[in-house]
MARKOLDREN-458792 format. One record per residue (C-alpha): z, x, y; residue in three letters. Coordinates in steps of 0.5 Angstrom, whole numbers. Layout:
up, east, north, type
Z, X, Y, Ala
...
END
This chain:
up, east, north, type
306, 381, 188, Unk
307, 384, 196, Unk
309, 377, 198, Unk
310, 376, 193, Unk
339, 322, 167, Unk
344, 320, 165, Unk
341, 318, 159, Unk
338, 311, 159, Unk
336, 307, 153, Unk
330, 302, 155, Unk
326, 299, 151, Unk
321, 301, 148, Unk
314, 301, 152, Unk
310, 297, 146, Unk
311, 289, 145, Unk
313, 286, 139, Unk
308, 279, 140, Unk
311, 276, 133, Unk
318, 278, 134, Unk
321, 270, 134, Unk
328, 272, 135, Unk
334, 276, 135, Unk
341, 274, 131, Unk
348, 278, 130, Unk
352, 276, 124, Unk
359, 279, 124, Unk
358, 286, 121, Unk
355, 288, 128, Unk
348, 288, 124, Unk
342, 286, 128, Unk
336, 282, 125, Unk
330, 284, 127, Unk
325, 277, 126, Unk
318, 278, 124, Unk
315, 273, 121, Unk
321, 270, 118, Unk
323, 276, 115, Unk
330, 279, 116, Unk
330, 287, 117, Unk
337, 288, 118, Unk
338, 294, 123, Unk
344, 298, 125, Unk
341, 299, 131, Unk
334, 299, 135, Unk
330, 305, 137, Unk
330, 305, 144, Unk
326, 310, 148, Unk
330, 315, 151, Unk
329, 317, 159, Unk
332, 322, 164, Unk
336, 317, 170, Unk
336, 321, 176, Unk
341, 321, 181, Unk
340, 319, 188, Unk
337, 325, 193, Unk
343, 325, 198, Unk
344, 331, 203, Unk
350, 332, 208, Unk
346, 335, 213, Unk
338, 336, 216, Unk
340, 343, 214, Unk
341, 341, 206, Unk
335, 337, 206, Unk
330, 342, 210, Unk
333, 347, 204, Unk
330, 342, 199, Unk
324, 340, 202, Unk
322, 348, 202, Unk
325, 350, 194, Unk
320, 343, 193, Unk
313, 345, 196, Unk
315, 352, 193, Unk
317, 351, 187, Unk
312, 345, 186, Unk
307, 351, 188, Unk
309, 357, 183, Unk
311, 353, 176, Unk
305, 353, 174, Unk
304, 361, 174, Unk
310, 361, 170, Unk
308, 355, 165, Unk
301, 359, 164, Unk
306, 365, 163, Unk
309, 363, 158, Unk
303, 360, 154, Unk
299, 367, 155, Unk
306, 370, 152, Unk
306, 366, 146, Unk
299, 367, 145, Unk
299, 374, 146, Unk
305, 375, 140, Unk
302, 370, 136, Unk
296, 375, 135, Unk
300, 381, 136, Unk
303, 379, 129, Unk
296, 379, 125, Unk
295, 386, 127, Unk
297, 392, 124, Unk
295, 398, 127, Unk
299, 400, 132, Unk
292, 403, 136, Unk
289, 395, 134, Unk
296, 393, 138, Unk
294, 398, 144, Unk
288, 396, 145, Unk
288, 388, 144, Unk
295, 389, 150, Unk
291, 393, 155, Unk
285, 387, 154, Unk
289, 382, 156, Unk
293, 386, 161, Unk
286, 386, 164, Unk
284, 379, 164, Unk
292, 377, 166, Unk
291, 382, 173, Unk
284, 380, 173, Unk
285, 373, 173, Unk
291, 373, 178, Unk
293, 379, 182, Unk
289, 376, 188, Unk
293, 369, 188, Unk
299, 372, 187, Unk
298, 377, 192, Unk
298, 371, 197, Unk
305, 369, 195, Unk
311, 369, 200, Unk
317, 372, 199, Unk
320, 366, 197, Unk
316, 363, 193, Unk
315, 370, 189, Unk
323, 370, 187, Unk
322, 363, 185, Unk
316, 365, 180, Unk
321, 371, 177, Unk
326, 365, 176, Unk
322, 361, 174, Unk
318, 366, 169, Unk
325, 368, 168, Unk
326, 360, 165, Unk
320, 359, 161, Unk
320, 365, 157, Unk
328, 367, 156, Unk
326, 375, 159, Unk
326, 377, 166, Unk
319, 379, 169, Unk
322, 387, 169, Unk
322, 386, 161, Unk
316, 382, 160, Unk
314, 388, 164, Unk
317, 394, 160, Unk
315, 391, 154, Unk
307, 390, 155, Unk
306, 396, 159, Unk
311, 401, 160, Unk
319, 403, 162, Unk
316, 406, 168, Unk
311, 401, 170, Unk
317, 397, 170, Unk
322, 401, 174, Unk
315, 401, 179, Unk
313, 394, 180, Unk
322, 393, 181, Unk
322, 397, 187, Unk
315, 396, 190, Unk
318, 388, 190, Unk
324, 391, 192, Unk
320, 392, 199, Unk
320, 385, 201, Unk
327, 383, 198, Unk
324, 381, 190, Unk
328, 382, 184, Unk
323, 383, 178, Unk
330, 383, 175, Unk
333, 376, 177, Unk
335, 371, 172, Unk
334, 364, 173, Unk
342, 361, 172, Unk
343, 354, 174, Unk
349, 354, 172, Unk
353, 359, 178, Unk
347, 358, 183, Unk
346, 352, 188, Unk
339, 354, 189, Unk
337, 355, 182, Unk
340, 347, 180, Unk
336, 345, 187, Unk
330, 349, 183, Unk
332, 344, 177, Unk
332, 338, 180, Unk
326, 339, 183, Unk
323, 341, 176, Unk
325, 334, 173, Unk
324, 330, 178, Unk
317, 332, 178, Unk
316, 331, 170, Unk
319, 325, 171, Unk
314, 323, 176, Unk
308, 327, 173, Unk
306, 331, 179, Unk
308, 337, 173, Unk
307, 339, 167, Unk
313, 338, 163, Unk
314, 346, 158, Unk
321, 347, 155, Unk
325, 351, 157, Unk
327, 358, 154, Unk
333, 357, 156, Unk
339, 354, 154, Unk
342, 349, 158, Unk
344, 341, 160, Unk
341, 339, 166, Unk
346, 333, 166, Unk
352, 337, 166, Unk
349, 341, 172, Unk
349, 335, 175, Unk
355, 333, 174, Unk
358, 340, 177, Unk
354, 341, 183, Unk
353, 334, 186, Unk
359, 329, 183, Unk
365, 335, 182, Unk
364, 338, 188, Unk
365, 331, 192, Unk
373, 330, 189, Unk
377, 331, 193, Unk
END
């Protein structure tokens, strides 16, 4: 780390071929038709999207900003995605083990597999793109890279690995908080954007929040006058 919608109902995607046609009576009740069988519904199960509004910038400047938290957030997610994973892994079998030694000793291994398996990619991180991924580790696991840190290792490995990334301008202890940073709604939106369009892997947030009302606050509030 030295670098380091609205929601919009359509219909269903499969086609009902003996669906012959569709009534409404008085009581607001659909009726399905199917080989003439009446099977009133109060409604229809509708797949259910995420509508994103339209990418608009007021300046060169906004849109060169984006296009960068774009290739970098694009770049750096799947490290925090994998994050997550190992971290969910690790305290699943964790719970099977009794012996505090047991417990030790299976933590070191993996210890050992993550740095193994990653220092060296991550060591080619920018500084931007490391602070993203402490975010973004941050979002998916709902603990700041310092205390997963704390955690797995130890206080002072933490507070080492804080002030060594300090040297290049990064917080281990940086929170992801799209609510009361630009930045980190920008990062959002690229997420979503993403998933939607498959270039990501979509994993659930650890973190409670609403991207549309994000979206409300920072692109259609801040246009009132």
């Amino acid at each position: 780390m030295n670098k380091i919608a609205f929601i919009f109902l359509l219909f269903p995607c499969f086609l009902f071929a003996q669906v012959n046609e569709q009534e409404q009576d008085s009581t607001d009740t659909y009726y399905i038709i199917i080989e003439g069988d009446s099977i009133p519904q109060s409604a229809i199960n509708l797949d259910e999207v995420t509508l994103l509004h339209k990418l608009k910038f007021d300046s060169k400047e906004d849109r060169r900003r984006y296009l960068i938290i774009r290739r970098k957030t694009i770049k750096v997610y799947p490290y925090a995605k994998l994050a997550a994973e190992r971290l969910e892994s690790l305290n699943e079998r964790l719970k099977t083990l009794e012996k505090q030694s047991e417990k030790r000793k299976y933590m070191k291994m993996i210890q050992k597999y993550i740095e193994e398996e990653f220092s060296e990619e991550l060591k080619k991180l920018t500084r931007t793109e490391g602070q993203i991924l402490v975010k973004l580790i941050h979002r998916q696991t709902g603990q700041t890279a310092f205390e997963l840190i704390k955690e797995l290792r130890s206080g002072w490995r933490a507070f080492w690995f804080n002030s060594t990334a300090n040297l290049f301008d990064i917080s281990l202890k940086e929170e992801f908080d799209p609510y009361n940073n630009k930045e980190d709604y920008l990062i959002e939106d690229v997420l979503q954007r993403n998933f939607i369009g498959g270039t990501l892997e979509p994993q659930k947030s650890a973190l409670d929040f609403d991207f549309l009302e994000l979206t409300q606050k920072w692109i259609y509030d801040n246009k009132k006058p």
